[in-house]
C-alpha positions in Angstrom: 130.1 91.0 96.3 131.7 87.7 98.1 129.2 84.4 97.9 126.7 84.2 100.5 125.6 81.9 103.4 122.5 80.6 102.3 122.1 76.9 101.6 119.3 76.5 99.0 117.3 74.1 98.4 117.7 71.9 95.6 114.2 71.6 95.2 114.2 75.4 94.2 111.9 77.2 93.3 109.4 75.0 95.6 106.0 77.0 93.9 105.6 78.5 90.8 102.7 80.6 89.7 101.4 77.4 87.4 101.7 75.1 90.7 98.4 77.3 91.7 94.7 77.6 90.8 93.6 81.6 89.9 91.2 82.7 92.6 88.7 83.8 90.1 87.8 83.0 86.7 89.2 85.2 84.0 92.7 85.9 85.7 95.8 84.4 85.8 98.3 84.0 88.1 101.2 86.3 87.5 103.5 85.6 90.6 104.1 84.3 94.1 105.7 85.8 96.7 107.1 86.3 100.1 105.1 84.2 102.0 104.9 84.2 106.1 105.2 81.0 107.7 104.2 79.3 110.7 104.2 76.1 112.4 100.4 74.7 113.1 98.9 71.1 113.8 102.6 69.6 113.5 103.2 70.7 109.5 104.6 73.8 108.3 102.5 76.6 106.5 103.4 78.8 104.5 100.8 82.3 103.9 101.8 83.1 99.9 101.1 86.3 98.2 99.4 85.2 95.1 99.3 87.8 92.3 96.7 88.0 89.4 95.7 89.9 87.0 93.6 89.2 83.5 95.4 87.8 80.8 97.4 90.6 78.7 96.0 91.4 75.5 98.0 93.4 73.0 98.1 97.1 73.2 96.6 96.9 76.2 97.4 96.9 79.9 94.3 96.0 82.4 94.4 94.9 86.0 91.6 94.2 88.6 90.8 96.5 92.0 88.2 96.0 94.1 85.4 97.7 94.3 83.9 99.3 97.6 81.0 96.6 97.5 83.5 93.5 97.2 83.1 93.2 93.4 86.1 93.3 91.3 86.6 95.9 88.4 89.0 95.3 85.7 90.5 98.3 84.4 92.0 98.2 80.6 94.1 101.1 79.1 96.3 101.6 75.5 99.6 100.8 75.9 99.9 104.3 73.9 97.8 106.4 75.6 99.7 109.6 76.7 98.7 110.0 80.3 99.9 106.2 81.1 103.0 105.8 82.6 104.2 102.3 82.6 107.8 101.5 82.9 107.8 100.2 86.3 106.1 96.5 85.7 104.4 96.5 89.3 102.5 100.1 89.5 101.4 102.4 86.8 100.4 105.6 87.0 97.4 107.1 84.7 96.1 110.6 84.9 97.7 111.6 88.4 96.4 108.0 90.1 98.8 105.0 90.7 98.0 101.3 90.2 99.1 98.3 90.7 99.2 95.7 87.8 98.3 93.1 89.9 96.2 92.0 92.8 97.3 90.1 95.3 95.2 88.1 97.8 97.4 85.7 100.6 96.8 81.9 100.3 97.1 79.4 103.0 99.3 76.3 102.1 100.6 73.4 103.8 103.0 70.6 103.9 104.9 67.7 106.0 108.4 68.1 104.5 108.5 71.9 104.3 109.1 71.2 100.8 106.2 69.7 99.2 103.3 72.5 99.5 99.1 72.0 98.8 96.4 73.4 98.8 94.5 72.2 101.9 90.8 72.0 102.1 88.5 74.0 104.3 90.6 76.6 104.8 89.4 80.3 103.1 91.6 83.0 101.4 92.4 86.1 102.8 91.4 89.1 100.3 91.0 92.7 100.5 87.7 94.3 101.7 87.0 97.7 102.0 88.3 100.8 100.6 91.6 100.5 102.2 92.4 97.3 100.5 91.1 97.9 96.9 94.4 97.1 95.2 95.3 93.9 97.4 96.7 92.6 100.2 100.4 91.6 100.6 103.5 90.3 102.1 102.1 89.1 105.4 104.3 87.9 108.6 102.8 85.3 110.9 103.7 85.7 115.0 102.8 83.3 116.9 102.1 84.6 120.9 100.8 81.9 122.9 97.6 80.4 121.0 97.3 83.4 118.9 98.6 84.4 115.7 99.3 88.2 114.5 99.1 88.4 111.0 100.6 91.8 109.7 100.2 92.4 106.1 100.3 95.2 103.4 97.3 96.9 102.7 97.8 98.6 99.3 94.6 101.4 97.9 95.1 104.6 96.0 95.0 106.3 99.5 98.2 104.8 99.9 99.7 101.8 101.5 99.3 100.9 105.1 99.9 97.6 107.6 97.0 95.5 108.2 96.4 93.4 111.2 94.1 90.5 111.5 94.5 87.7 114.4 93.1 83.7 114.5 93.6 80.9 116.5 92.4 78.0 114.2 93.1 79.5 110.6 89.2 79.6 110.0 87.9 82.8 112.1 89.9 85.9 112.0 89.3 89.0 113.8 90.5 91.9 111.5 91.4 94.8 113.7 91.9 97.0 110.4 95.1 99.8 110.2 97.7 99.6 112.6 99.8 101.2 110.6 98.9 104.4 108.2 100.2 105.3 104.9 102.8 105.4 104.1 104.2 102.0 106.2 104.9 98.1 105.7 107.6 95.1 106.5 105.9 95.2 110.1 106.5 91.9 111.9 105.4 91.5 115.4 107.7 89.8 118.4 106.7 86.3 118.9 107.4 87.4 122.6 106.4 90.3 124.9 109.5 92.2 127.0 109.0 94.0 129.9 105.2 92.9 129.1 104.6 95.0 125.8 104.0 94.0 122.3 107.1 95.2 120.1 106.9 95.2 116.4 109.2 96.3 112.9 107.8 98.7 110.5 108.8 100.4 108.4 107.8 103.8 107.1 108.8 106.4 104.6 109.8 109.6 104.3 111.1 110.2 100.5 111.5 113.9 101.6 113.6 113.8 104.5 114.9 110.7 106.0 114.2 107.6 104.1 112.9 104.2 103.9 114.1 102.9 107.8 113.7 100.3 109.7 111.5 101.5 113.0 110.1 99.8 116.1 106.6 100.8 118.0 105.4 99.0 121.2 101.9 98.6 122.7 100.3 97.3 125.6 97.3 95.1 123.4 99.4 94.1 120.1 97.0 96.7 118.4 97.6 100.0 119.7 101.2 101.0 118.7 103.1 104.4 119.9 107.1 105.0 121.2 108.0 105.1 117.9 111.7 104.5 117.0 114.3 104.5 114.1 116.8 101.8 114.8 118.6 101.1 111.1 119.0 103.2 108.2 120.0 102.9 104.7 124.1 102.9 104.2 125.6 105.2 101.3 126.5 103.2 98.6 126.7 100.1 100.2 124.2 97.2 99.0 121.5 98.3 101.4 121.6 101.8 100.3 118.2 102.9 99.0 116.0 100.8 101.5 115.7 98.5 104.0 112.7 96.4 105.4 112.1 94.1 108.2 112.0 90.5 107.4 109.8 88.2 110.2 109.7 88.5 114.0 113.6 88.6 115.2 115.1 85.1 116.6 115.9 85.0 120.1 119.5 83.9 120.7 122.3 83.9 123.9 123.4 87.2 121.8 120.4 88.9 122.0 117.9 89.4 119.0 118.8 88.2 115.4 116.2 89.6 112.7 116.9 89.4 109.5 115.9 92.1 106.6 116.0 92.6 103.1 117.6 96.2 101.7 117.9 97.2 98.3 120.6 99.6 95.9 119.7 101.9 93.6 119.4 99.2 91.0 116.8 97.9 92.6 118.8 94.7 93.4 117.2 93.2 97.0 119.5 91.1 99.0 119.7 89.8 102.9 121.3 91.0 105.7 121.1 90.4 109.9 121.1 92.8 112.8 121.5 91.9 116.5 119.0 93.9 119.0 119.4 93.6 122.8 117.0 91.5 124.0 116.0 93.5 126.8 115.5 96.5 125.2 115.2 96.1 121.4 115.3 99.6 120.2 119.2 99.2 120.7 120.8 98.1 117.7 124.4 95.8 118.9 125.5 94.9 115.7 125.7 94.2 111.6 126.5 92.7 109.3 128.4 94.2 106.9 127.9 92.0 103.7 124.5 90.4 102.7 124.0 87.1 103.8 122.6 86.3 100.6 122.6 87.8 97.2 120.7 86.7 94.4 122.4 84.3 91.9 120.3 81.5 90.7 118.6 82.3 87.9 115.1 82.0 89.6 116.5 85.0 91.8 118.0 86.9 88.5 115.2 86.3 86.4 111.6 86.7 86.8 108.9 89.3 87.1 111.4 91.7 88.4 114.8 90.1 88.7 117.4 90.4 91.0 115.3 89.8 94.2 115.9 87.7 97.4 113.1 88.9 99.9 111.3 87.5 103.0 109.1 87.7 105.8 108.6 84.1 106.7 110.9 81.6 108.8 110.8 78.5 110.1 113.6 77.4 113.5 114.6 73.9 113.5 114.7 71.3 116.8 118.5 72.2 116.4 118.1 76.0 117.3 120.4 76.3 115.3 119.5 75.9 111.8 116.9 78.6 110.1 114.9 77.6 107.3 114.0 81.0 105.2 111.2 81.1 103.0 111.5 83.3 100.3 110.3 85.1 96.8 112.5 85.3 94.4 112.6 87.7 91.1 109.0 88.3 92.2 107.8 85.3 90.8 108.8 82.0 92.9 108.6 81.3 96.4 111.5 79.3 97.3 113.8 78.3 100.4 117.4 78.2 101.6 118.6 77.0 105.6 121.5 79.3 107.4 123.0 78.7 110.5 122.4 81.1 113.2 126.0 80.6 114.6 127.1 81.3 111.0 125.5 84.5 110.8 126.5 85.9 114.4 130.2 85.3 113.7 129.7 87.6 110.8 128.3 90.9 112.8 129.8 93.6 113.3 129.2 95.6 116.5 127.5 99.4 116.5 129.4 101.8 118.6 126.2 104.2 118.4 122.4 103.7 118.0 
């Protein structure tokens, strides 16, 4: 693969997991990841998925879930116990049932720079409740619409793993509107603006029996209820983007029409970036691609981690230049970092679609 686009930051990574407090006594943090991000009260935010689990013991493998009441649960199993399946380090599966070895709650953080991220006070951590949301919550986008903002996140159980959505207007009081999307769905993002007056939104579901893991889009008249469901991109056969792709945050509005960026991954599991063009007045029309990723993981922050090789994100910041994109991003599953591309950059480098 050619270099990519990306300019990092040379502050990378900008949080580690020791840069962070555990949520509850007895676990440690594990990783950070893919955090949305948002403008609000003149400083940049950024909503992290913050990882935990107890600390490993030998011969053993336990992890926390929550239980129906709120409570958490830890689970602890023998490495050598024959019904464990454990060669994937994020999910196990014992005796029929996947897990995940983690659980992930999303933590507010702040800062002036966009570089230089606290912990503000007052402000509380989103968790999973319910039996929906027993192994976590994850990977959320932020949309701003007018004075409200759409938070769409991952909502992992052993009934499967679903989109979330919960709304707020001050970062204190949310309204949770539970399961917008069912099993098995996630990377939705919602449109920071309505067209032809709907709600659109990316999600993305799959269908490991025919079809695949595709990028879709579903509008709605409320932001809530979603229906006119539509594939608009596919995997490509042995190309980098060949065994999934995933929306990244709400598309950009340019004089070209919609630019979203979205992660896809090979066979090998090796996540990278690319950018698609929809027309902005009717985004289930995809115009164009890019053939190459816009960036690839290289530093050893992306190469090594808690699963290496991974660029991914879902959180983006525009600059007063319209023209410069600061991407948030986790990398190897472990760090959250950042890198700035130029939107003219990255439309010189699609490629138009001759068919939807």
């Amino acid at each position: 693969m050619k270099k990519d686009i990306a300019k990092r930051f040379a502050a990378n990574p900008l949080l580690s997991p020791k840069d962070l407090k555990p949520s509850i006594k007895g676990l440690e943090i594990t990783c950070l990841l893919n955090p949305g991000a948002f403008r609000y009260e003149g400083k940049t935010w950024l909503l992290v998925r913050v990882a935990e689990r107890p600390v490993q013991k030998e011969n053993l493998i336990s992890f926390p879930i929550i239980k129906p009441n709120g409570d958490y649960e830890i689970i602890e199993i023998a490495t050598n116990d024959p019904a464990l399946k454990n060669s994937d380090p994020r999910v196990i599966n014992y005796k029929g049932a996947d897990y995940l070895t983690t659980l992930s709650h999303l933590r507010l953080l702040c800062s002036e720079d966009g570089i230089h991220f606290y912990d503000p006070e007052s402000y509380p951590l989103l968790t999973g409740k319910g039996k929906l949301e027993a192994f976590g919550i994850e990977d959320c986008r932020v949309s701003q619409i007018d004075n409200k903002y759409y938070l769409t996140f991952t909502a992992v159980s052993g009934n499967g793993v679903g989109v979330g959505l919960k709304i707020t207007s001050d970062w204190k009081n949310f309204a949770s509107h539970g399961m917008i999307f069912p099993p098995h769905n996630k990377d939705c993002a919602i449109f920071e603006e309505k067209i032809n007056n709907k709600f659109y939104a990316f999600h993305r579901p799959s269908s490991p029996e025919i079809g695949g893991n595709y990028i879709w889009i579903a509008e709605s008249p409320d932001g809530i209820h979603w229906g006119n469901h539509q594939c608009i991109l596919r995997t490509r056969q042995d190309n980098w983007d060949s065994a999934r792709v995933g929306a990244g945050a709400a598309p950009i509005k340019t004089d070209k029409g919609l630019l979203a960026i979205y992660h896809g991954a090979n066979k090998q599991h090796q996540y990278c970036l690319g950018a698609i063009l929809l027309d902005a007045n009717d985004p289930a029309k995809l115009l164009a691609q890019t053939d190459a990723p816009i960036m690839i993981p290289t530093e050893e922050y992306e190469t090594k981690g808690f699963l290496g090789n991974v660029v991914f994100t879902n959180g983006h910041i525009l600059k007063e230049d319209s023209d410069t994109v600061t991407v948030y991003y986790g990398a190897a599953d472990e760090y959250v970092c950042a890198a700035d591309f130029s939107i003219k950059e990255i439309l010189s480098l699609l490629i138009p679609c001759h068919a939807n």
